[in-house]
C-alpha positions in Angstrom: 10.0 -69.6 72.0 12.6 -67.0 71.5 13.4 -68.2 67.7 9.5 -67.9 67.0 9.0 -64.5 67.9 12.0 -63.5 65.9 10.4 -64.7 62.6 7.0 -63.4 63.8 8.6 -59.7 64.2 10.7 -60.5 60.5 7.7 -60.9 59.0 5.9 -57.9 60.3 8.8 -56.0 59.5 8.7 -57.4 56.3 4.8 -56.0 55.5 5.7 -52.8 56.8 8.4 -52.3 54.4 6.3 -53.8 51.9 3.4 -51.2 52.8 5.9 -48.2 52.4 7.2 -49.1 49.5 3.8 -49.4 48.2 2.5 -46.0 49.3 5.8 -44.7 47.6 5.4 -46.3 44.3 1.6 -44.7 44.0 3.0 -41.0 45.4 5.6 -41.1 42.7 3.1 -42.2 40.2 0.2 -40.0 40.9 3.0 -36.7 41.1 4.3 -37.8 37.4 0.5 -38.4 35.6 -0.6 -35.3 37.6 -0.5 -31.6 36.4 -1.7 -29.3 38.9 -1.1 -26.0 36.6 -2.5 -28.2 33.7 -6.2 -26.1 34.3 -4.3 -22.6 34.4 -2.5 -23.2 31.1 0.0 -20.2 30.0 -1.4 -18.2 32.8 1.0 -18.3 34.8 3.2 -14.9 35.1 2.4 -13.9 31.1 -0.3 -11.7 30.3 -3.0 -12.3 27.3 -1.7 -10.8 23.9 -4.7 -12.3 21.2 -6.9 -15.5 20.6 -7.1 -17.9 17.7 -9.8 -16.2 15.7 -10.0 -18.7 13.0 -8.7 -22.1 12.6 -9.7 -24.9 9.9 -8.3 -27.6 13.1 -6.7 -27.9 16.5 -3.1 -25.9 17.1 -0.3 -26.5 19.0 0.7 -24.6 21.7 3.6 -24.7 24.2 3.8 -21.9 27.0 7.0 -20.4 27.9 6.7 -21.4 31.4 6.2 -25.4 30.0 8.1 -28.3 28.2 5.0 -29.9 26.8 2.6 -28.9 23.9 -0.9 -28.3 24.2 -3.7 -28.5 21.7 -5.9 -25.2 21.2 -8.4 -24.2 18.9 -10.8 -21.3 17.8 -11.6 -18.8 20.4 -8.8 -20.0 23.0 -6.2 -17.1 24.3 -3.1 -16.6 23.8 -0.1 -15.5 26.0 3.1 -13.5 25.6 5.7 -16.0 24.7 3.8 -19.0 23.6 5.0 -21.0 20.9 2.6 -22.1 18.0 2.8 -24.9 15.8 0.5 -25.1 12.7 0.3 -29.1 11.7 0.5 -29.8 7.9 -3.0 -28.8 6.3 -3.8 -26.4 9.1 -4.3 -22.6 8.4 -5.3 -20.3 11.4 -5.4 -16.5 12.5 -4.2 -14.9 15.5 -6.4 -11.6 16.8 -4.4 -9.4 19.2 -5.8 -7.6 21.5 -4.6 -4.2 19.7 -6.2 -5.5 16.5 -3.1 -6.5 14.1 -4.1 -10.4 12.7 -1.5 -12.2 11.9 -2.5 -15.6 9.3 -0.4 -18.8 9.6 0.3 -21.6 7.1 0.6 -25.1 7.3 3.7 -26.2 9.1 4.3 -22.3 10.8 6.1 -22.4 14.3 6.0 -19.2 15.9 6.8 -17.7 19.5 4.9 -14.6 20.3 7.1 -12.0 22.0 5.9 -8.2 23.0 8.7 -5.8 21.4 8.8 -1.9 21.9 7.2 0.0 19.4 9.5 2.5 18.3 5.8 5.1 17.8 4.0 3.9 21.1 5.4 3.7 24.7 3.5 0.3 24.4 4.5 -3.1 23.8 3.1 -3.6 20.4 2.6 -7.8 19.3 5.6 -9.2 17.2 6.4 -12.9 16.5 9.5 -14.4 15.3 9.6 -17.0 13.0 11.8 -20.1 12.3 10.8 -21.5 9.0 12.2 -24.8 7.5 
């Protein structure tokens, strides 16, 4: 009776382990399809600088704070330190808030940085470019 028990508490054991395995296999899965700062964007600890005032199609953008690209359009903000990508037969314009516009080409990747203006105590928009 002894010997039946045994495989009857083996093969509850085994379930159990079964069941936590499980419940790890969906954690892991649901923490690398889910993006909880996926809704806030660039947000995060970097100020608004401009918005996309025109675009003939979707942009590229990649926050500082972020290893993935996201795709932006007409109207959406953007933040100190995001990157931009212009895809091939794109043209856009970026509005800061201080009123400069700066016009991208196809194929422009640019990172928006805040220098000192050497006539203002203010940060004054500036970009720097890597072209190819």
């Amino acid at each position: 009776m002894s010997e039946a028990t045994t495989g009857d508490t083996r093969g509850d054991r085994d379930w159990i382990i079964a069941a936590v395995a499980l419940g790890c296999a969906v954690i892991s899965s649901v923490l690398l399809v889910w993006d909880p700062f996926a809704s806030q964007g660039s947000a995060i600890d970097s100020r608004v600088v401009g918005s996309i005032s025109f675009s003939s199609a979707d942009l590229r953008r990649r926050p500082a704070s972020r290893l993935g690209w996201n795709e932006i359009g007409r109207g959406d903000r953007v933040h100190e330190l995001d990157a931009l990508f212009v895809p091939p037969g794109v043209e856009a314009k970026v509005t800061f808030t201080d009123g400069t516009v700066l016009e991208l080409d196809e194929r422009s990747l640019v990172v928006i940085d805040l220098l000192p203006s050497p006539r203002r105590s203010s940060r004054s928009p500036a970009t720097r470019w890597r072209w190819r």
